[in-house]
LUMTORRO-736102 format. One record per residue (C-alpha): residue number from 0; x, y negated, z; residue in three letters. Coordinates in pm, 1 decimal. Example, Ala and Ser with C-alpha at 12.3 -4.5 7.8 and 13.67 -1.06 7.14 Angstrom:
<atom k="0" X="1230.0" Y="450.0" Z="780.0" r="ALA"/>
<atom k="1" X="1367.0" Y="106.0" Z="714.0" r="SER"/>
END
This chain:
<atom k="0" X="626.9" Y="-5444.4" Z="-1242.8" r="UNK"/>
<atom k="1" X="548.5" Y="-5322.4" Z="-897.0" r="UNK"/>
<atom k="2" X="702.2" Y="-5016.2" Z="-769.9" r="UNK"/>
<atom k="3" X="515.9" Y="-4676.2" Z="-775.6" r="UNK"/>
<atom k="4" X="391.7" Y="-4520.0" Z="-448.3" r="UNK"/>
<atom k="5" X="607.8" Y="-4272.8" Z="-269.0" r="UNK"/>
<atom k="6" X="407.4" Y="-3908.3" Z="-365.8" r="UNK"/>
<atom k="7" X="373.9" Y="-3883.5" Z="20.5" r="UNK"/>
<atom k="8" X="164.0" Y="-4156.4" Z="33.4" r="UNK"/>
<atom k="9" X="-62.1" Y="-4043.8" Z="-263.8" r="UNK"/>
<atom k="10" X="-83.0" Y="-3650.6" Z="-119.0" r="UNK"/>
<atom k="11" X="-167.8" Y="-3817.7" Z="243.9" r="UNK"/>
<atom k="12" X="-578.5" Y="-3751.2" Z="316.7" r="UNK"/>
<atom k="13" X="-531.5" Y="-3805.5" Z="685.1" r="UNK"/>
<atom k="14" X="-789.2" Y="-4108.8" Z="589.2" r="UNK"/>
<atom k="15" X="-1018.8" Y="-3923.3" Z="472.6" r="UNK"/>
<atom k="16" X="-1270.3" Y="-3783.2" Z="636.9" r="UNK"/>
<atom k="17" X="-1338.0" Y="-3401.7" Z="655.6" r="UNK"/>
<atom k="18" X="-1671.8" Y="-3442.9" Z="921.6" r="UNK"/>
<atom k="19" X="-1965.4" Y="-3277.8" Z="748.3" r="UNK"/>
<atom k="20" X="-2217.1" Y="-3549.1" Z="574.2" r="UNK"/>
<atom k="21" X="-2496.2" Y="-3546.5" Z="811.1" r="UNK"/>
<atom k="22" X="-2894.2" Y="-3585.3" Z="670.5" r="UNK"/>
<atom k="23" X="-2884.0" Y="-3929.6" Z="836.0" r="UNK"/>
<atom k="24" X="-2691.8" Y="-4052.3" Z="570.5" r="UNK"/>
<atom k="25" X="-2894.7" Y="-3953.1" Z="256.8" r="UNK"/>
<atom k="26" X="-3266.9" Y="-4010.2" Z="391.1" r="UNK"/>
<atom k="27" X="-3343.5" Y="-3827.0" Z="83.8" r="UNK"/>
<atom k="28" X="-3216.8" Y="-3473.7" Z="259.2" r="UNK"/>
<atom k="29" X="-3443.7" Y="-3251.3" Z="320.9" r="UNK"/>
<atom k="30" X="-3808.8" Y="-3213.1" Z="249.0" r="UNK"/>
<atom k="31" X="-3911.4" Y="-3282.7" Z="659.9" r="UNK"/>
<atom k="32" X="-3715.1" Y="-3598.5" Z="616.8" r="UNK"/>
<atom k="33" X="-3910.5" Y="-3729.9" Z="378.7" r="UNK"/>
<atom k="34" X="-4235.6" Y="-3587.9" Z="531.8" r="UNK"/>
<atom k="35" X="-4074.4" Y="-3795.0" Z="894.4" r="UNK"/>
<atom k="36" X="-4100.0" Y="-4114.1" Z="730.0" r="UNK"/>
<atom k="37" X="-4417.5" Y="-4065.5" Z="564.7" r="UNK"/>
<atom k="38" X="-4676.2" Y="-3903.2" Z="855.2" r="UNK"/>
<atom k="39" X="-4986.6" Y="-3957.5" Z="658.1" r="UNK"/>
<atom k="40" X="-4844.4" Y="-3726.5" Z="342.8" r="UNK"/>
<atom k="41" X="-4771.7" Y="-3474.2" Z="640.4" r="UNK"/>
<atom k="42" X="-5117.3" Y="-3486.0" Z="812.1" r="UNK"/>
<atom k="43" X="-5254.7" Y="-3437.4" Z="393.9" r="UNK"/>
<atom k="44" X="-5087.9" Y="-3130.0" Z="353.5" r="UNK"/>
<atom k="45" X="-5143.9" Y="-3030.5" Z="669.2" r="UNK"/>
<atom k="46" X="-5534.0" Y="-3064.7" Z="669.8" r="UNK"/>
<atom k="47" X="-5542.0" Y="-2940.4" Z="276.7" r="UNK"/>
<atom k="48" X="-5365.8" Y="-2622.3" Z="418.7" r="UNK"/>
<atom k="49" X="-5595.8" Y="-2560.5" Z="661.4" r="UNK"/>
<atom k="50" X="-5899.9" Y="-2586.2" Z="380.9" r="UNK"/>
<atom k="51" X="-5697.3" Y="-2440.5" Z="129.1" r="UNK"/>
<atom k="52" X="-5632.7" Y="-2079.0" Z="386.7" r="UNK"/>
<atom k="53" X="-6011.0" Y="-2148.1" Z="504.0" r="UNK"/>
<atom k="54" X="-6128.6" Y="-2116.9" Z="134.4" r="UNK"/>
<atom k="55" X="-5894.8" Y="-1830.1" Z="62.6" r="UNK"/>
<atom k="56" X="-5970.5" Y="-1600.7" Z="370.5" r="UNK"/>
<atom k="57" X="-6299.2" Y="-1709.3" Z="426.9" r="UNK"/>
<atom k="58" X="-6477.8" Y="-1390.6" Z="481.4" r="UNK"/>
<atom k="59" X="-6207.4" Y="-1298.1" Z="706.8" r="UNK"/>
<atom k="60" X="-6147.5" Y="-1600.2" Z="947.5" r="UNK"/>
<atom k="61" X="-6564.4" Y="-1702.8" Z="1034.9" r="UNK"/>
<atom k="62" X="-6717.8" Y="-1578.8" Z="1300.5" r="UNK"/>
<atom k="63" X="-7078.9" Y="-1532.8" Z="1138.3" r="UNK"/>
<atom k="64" X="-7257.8" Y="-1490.6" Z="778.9" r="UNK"/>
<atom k="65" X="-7246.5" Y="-1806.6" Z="656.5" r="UNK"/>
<atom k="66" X="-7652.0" Y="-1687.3" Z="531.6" r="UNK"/>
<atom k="67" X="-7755.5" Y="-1462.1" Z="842.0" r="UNK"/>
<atom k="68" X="-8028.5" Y="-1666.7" Z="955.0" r="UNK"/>
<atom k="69" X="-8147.6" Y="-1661.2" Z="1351.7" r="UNK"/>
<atom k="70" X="-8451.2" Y="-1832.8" Z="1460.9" r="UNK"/>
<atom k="71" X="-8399.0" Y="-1767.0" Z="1808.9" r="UNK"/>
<atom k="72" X="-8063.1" Y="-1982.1" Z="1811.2" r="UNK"/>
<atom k="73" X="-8188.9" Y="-2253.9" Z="1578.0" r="UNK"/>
<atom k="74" X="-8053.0" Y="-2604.4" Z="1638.0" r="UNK"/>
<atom k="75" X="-7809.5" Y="-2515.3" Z="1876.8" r="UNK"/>
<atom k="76" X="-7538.8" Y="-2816.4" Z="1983.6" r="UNK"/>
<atom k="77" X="-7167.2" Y="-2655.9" Z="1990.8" r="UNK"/>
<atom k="78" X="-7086.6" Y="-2426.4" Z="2268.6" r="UNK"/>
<atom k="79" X="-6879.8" Y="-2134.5" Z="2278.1" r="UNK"/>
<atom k="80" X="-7007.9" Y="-1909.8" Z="2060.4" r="UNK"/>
<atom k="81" X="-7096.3" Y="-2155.2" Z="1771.4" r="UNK"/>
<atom k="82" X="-6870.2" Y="-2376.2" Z="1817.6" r="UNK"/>
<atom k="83" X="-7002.0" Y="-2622.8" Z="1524.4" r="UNK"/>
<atom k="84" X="-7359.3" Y="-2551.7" Z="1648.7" r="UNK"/>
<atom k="85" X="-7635.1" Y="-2389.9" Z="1437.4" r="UNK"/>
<atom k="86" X="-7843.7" Y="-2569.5" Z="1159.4" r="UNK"/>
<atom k="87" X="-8244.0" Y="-2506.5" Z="1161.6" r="UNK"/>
<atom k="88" X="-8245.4" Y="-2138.1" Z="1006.0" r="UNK"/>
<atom k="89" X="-8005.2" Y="-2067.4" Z="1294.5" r="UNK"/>
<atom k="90" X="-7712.4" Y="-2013.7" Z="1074.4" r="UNK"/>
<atom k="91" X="-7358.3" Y="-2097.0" Z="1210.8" r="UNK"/>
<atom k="92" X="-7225.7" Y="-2447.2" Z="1101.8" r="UNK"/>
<atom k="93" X="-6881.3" Y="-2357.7" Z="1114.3" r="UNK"/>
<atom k="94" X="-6919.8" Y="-2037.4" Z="893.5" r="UNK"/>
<atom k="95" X="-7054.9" Y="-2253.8" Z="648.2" r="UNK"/>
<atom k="96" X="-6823.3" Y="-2544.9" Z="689.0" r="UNK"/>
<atom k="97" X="-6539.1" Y="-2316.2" Z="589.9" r="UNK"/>
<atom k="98" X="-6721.9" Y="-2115.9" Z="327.3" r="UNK"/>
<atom k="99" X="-6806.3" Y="-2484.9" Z="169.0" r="UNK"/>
<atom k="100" X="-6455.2" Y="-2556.5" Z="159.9" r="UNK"/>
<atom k="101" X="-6419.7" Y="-2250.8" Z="-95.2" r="UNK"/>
<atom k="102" X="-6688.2" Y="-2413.9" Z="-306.2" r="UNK"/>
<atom k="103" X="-6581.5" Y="-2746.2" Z="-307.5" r="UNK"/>
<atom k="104" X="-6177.7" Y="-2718.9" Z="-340.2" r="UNK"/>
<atom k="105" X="-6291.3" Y="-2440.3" Z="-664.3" r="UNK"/>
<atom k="106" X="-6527.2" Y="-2719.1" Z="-863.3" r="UNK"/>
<atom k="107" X="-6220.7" Y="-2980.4" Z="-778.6" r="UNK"/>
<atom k="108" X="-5952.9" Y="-2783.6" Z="-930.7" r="UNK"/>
<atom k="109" X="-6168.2" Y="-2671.5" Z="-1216.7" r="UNK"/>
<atom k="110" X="-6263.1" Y="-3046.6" Z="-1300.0" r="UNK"/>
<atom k="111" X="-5973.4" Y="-3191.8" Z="-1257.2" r="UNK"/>
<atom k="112" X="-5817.8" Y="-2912.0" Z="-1491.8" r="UNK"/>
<atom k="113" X="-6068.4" Y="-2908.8" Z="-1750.8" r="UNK"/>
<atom k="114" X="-6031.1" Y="-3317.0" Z="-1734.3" r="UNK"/>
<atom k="115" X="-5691.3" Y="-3270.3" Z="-1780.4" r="UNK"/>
<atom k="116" X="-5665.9" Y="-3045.6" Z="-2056.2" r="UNK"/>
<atom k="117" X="-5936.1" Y="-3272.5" Z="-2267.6" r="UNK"/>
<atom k="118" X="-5758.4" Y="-3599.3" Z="-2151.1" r="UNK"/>
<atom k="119" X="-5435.8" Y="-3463.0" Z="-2293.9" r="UNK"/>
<atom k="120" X="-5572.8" Y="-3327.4" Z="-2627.8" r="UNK"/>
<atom k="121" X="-5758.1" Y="-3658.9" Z="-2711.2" r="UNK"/>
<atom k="122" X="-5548.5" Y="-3915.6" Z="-2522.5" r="UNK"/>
<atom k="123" X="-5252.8" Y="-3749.4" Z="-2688.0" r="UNK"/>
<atom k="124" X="-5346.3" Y="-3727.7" Z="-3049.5" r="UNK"/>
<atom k="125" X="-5489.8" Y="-4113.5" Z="-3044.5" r="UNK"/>
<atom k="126" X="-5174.1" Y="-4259.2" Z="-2896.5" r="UNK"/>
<atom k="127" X="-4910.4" Y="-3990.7" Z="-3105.7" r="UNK"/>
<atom k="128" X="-5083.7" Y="-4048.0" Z="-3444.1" r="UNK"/>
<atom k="129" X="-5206.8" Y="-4409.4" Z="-3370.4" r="UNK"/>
<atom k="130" X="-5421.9" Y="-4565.2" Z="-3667.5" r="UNK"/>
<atom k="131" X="-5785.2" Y="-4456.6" Z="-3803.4" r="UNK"/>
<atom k="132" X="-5751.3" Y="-4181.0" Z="-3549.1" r="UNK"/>
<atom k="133" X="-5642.0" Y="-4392.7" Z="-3271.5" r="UNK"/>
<atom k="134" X="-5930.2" Y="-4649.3" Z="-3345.6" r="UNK"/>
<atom k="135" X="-6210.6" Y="-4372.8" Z="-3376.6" r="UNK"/>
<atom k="136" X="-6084.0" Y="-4180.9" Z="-3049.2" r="UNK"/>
<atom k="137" X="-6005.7" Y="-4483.3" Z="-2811.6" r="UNK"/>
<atom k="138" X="-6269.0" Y="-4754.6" Z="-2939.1" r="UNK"/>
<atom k="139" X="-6573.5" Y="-4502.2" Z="-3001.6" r="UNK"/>
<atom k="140" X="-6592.2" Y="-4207.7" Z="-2828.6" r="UNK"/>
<atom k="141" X="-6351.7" Y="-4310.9" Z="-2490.4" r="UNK"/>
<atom k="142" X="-6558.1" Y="-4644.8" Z="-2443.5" r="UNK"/>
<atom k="143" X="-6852.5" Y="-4482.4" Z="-2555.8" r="UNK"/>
<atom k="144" X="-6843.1" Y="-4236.7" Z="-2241.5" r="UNK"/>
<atom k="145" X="-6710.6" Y="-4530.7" Z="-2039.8" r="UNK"/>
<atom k="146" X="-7047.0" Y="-4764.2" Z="-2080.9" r="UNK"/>
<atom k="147" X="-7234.3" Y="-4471.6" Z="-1868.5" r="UNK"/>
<atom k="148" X="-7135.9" Y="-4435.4" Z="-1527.6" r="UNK"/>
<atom k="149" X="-6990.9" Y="-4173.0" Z="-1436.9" r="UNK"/>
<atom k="150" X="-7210.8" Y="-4000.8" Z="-1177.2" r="UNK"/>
<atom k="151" X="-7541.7" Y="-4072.7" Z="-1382.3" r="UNK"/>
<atom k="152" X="-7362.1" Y="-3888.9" Z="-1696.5" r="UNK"/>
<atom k="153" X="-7327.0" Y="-3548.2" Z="-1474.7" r="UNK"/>
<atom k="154" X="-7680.8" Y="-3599.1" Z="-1301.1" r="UNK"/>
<atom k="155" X="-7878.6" Y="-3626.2" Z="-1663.0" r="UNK"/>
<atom k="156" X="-7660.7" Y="-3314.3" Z="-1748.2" r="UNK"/>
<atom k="157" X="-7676.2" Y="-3107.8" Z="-1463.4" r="UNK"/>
<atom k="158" X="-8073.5" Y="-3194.5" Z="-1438.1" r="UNK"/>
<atom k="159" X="-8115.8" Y="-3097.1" Z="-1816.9" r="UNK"/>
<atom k="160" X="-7910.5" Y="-2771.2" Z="-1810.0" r="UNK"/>
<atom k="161" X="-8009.4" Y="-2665.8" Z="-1433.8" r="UNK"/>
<atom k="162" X="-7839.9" Y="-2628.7" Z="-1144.3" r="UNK"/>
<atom k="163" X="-7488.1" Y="-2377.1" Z="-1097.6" r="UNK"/>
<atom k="164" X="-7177.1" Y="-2374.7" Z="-1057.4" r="UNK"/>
<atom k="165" X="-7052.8" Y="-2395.1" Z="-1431.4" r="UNK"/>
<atom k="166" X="-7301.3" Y="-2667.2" Z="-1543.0" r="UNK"/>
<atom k="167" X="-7198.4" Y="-2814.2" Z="-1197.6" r="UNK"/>
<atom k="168" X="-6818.4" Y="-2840.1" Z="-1345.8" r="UNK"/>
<atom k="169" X="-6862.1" Y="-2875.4" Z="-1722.5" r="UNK"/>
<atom k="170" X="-7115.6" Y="-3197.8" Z="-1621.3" r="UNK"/>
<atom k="171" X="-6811.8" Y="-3329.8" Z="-1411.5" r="UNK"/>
<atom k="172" X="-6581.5" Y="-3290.6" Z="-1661.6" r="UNK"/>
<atom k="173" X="-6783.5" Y="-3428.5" Z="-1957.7" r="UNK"/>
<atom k="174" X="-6763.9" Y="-3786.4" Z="-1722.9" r="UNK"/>
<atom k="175" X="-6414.4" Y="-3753.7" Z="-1602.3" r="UNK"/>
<atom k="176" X="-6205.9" Y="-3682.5" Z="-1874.2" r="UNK"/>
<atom k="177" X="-6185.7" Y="-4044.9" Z="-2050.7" r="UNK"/>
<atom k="178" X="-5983.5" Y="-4165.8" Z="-1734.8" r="UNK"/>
<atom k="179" X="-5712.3" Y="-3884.8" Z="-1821.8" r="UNK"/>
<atom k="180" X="-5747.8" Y="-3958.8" Z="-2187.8" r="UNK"/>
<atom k="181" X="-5664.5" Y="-4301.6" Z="-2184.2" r="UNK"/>
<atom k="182" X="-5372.4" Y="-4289.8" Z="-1934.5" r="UNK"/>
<atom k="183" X="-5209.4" Y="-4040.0" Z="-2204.2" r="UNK"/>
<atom k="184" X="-5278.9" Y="-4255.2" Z="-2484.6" r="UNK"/>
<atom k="185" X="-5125.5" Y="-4570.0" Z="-2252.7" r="UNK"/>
<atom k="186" X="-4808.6" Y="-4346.9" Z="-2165.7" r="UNK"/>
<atom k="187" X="-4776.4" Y="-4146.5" Z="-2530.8" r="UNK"/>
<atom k="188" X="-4728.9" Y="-4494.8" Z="-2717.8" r="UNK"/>
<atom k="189" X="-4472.0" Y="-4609.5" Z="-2475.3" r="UNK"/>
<atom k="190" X="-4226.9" Y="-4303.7" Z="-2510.6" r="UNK"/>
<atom k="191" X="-4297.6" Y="-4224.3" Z="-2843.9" r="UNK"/>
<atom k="192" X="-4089.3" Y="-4507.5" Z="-2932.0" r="UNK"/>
<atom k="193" X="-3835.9" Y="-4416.5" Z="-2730.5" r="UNK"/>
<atom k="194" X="-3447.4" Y="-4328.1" Z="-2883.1" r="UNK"/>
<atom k="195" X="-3471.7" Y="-3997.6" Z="-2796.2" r="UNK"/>
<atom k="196" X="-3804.2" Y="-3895.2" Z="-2971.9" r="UNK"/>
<atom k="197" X="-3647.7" Y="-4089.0" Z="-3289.0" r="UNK"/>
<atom k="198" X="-3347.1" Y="-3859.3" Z="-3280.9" r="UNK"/>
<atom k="199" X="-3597.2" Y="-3528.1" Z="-3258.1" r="UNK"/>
<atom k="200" X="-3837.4" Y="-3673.7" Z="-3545.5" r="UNK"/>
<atom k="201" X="-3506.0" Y="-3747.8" Z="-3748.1" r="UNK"/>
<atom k="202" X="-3341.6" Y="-3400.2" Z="-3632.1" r="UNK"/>
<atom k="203" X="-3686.3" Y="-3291.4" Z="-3838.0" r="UNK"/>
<atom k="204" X="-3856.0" Y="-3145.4" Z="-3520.0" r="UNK"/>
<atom k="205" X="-4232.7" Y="-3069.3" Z="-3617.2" r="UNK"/>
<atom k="206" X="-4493.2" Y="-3292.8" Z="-3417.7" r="UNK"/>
<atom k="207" X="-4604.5" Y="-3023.3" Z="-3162.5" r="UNK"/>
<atom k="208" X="-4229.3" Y="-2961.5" Z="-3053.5" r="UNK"/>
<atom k="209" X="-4180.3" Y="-3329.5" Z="-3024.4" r="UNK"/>
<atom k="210" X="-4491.9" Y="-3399.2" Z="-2754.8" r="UNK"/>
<atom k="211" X="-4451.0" Y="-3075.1" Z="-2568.5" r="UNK"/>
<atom k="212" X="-4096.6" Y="-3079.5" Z="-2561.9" r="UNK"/>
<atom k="213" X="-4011.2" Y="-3451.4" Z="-2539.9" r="UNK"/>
<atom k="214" X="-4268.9" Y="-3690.4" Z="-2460.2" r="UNK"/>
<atom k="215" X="-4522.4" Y="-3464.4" Z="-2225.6" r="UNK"/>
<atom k="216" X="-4212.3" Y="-3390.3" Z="-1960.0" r="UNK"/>
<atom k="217" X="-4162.3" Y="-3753.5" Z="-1944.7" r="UNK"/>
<atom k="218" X="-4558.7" Y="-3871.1" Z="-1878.9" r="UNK"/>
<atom k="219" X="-4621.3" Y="-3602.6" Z="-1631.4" r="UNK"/>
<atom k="220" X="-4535.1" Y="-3860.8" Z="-1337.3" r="UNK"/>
<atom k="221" X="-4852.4" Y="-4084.9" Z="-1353.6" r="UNK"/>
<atom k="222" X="-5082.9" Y="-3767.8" Z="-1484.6" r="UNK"/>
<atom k="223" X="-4953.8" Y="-3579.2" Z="-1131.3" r="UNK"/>
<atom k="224" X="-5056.9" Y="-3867.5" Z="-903.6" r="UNK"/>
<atom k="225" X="-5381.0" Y="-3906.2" Z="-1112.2" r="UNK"/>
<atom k="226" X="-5485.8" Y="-3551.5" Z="-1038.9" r="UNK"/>
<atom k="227" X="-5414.9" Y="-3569.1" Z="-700.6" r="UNK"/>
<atom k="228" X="-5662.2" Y="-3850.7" Z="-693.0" r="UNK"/>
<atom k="229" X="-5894.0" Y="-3689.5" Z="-895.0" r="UNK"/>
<atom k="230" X="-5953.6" Y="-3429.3" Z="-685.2" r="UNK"/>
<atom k="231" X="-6061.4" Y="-3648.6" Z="-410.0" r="UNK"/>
<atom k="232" X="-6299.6" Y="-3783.8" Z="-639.6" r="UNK"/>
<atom k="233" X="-6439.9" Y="-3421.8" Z="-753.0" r="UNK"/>
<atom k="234" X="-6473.7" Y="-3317.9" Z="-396.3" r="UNK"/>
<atom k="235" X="-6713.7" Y="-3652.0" Z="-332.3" r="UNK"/>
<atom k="236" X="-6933.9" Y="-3623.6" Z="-652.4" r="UNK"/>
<atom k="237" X="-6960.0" Y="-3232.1" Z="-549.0" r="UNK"/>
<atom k="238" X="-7082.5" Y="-3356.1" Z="-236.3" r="UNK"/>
<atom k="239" X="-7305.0" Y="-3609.8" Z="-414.8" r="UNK"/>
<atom k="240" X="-7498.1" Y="-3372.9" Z="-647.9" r="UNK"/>
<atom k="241" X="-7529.0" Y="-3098.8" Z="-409.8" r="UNK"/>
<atom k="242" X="-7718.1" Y="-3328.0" Z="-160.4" r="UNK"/>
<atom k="243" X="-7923.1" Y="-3383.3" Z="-433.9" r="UNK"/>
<atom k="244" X="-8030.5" Y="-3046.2" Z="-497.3" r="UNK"/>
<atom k="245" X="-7804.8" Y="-3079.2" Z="-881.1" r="UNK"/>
<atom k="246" X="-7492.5" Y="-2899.9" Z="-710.4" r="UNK"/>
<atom k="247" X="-7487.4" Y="-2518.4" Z="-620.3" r="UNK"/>
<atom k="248" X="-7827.6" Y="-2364.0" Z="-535.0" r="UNK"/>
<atom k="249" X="-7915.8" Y="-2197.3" Z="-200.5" r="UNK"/>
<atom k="250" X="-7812.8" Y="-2001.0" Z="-21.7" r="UNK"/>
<atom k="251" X="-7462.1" Y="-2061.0" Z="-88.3" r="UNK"/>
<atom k="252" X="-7308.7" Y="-2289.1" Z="172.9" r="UNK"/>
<atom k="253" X="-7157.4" Y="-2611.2" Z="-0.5" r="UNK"/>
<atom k="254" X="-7116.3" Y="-2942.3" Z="209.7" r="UNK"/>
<atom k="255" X="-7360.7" Y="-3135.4" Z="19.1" r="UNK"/>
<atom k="256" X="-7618.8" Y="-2876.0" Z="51.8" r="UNK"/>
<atom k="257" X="-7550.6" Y="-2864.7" Z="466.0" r="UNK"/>
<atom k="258" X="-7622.7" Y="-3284.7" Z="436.8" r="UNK"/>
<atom k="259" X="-7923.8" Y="-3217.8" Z="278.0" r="UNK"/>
<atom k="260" X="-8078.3" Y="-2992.9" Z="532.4" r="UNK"/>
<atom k="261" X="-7945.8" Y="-3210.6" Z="783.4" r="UNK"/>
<atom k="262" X="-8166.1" Y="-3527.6" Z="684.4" r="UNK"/>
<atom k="263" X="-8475.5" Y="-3464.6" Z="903.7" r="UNK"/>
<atom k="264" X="-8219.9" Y="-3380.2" Z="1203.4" r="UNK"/>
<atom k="265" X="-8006.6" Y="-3696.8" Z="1215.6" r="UNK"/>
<atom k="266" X="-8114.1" Y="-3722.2" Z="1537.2" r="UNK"/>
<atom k="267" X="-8222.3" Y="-3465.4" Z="1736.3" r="UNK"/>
<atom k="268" X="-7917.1" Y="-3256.2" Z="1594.9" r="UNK"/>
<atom k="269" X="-7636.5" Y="-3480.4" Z="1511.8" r="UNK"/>
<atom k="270" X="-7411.2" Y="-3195.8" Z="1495.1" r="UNK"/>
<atom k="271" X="-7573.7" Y="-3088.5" Z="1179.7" r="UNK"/>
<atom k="272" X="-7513.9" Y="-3418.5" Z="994.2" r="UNK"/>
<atom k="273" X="-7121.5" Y="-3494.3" Z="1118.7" r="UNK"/>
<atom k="274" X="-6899.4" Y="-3154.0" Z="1059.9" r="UNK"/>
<atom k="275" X="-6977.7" Y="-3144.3" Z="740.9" r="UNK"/>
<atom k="276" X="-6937.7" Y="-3529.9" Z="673.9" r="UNK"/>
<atom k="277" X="-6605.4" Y="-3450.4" Z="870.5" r="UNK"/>
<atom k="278" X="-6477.3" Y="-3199.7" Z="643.9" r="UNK"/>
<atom k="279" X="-6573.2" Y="-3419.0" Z="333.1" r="UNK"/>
<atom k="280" X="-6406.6" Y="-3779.6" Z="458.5" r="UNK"/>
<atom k="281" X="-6106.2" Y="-3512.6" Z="568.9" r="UNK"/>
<atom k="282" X="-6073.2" Y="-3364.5" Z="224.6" r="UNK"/>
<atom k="283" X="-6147.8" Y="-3692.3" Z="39.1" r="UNK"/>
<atom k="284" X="-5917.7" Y="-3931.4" Z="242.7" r="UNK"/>
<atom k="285" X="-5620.0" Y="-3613.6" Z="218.0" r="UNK"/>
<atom k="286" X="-5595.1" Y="-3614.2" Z="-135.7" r="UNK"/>
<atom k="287" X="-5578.4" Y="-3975.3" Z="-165.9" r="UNK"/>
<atom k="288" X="-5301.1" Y="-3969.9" Z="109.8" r="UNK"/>
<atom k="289" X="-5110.6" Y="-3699.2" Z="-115.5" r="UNK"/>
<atom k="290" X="-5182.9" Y="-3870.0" Z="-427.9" r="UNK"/>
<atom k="291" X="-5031.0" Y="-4219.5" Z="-307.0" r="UNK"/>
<atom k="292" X="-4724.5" Y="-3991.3" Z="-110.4" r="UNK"/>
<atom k="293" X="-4641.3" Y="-3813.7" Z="-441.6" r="UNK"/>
<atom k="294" X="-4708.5" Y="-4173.7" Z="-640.0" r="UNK"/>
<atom k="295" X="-4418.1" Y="-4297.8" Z="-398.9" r="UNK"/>
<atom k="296" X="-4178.0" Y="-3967.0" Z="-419.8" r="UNK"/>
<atom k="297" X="-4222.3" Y="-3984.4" Z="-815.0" r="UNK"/>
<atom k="298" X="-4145.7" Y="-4321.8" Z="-877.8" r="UNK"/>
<atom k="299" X="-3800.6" Y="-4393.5" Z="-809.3" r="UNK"/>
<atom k="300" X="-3785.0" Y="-4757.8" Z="-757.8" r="UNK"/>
<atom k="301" X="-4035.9" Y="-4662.5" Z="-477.1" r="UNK"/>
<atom k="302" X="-3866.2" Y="-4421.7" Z="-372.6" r="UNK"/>
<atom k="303" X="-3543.4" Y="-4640.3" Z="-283.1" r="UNK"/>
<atom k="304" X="-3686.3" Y="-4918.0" Z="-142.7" r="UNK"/>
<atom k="305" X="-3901.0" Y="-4724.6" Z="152.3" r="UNK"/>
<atom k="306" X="-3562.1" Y="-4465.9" Z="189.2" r="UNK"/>
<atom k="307" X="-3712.3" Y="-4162.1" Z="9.8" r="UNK"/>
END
């Protein structure tokens, strides 16, 4: 039997180390050192703050009435005091620009929302309950909107019901909601199995306690990235049915609408056609950067392997 150590030794810390742990050794420290090692989530939320403060103090940060029209300065390239140039009513480009980011970021969040909340109603009672529901819900109705595309869906609607921006939305949501739906149903039958939502059903917990309280917190990962994503694809089909006169009517400024006056000026006033296109490919392309950065944050494998 070996000896015991002397108490000196086991009372000595000389060895250890009393130097403060620095952020270098955790990469994980900090939320700037994770936004250092990923620069395109840091240019997203950089450019969505800018749209998001735009849309939010909009009458307050443009120079001009996005609607005062002046023939006298119509078609006029940038310069100093339009610094987006002016369309062909004379109206300044960049007043509208930022006013259209208050139009498009508001139908975005409302889709994606009201997408949401259907996708988890339906989603979640066809993959909680399973069976005749389950059948009826996922192989009739969710593949019944998913044989019509999408974007022809919202165009019959809008075109039936008229123009605005609640038709504009509800048509929207009517198309995007089945993606949502079925990602819940996918994610409620793989934790409902799980030994913790046994315990809860056998504890006698009633079936509304057991999805909001167990399995909703744990399916909330993929339905996060998802809306991220989503609302890139809101702010392009905005963009799609304004240009086609479906969206929000004149004279409000939307992106869409600023493409479709700019058709007959591709090319005598470019500048008409590309800050708006700008402002949509920079919305579009940040969401999908903060939709794959939070994909990458929320899954922790991910998250390990690239030093998150």
């Amino acid at each position: 039997m070996p000896a015991p150590l002397p108490w000196s030794l086991l009372c000595d810390d000389s060895s250890l180390s009393t130097r403060p742990i620095s952020a270098q050794a955790y990469p994980s420290a900090g939320v700037f050192g994770r936004l250092r090692r990923q620069p395109l989530a840091f240019f997203a939320m950089a450019v969505l703050f800018c749209f998001i403060c735009g849309a939010i103090f909009a009458p307050h940060v443009t120079p001009y009435d996005p609607a005062a029209i002046n023939l006298n300065g119509r078609l006029a390239p940038p310069q100093a005091s339009h610094w987006f140039g002016t369309d062909e009513l004379g109206r300044d480009i960049l007043s509208r620009v930022i006013f259209g980011a208050r139009i498009s970021l508001l139908v975005a969040v409302s889709v994606v929302g009201c997408s949401l909340s259907l996708g988890l109603i339906f989603g979640g009672l066809a993959g909680f309950y399973g069976g005749i529901l389950d059948t009826v819900l996922n192989v009739f109705v969710m593949n019944a909107f998913l044989a019509l595309p999408g974007i022809l869906l919202a165009i019959a609607f809008v075109a039936f019901l008229g123009p605005g921006m609640r038709n504009l939305v509800l048509a929207l949501s009517i198309g995007g909601w089945v993606g949502y739906a079925r990602l819940v149903r996918a994610q409620v039958l793989a934790v409902k199995e799980r030994e913790f939502v046994e315990a809860a059903r056998a504890l006698g917990a009633s079936d509304l306690r057991i999805f909001t309280r167990h399995i909703l917190p744990n399916i909330l990962q993929p339905l996060i990235v998802q809306s991220a994503i989503g609302m890139a694809g809101a702010v392009l089909a905005e963009a799609t049915l304004s240009f086609l006169g479906l969206g929000v009517p004149p004279p409000a400024a939307s992106w869409g609408n600023m493409l479709n006056d700019a058709r007959s000026h591709l090319f005598d006033s470019p500048h008409m056609v590309i800050f708006p296109a700008l402002a949509i490919m920079l919305c579009v392309l940040s969401f999908n950067f903060l939709g794959d950065a939070l994909r990458d944050y929320l899954d922790p494998r991910t998250r390990l392997s690239i030093g998150l």
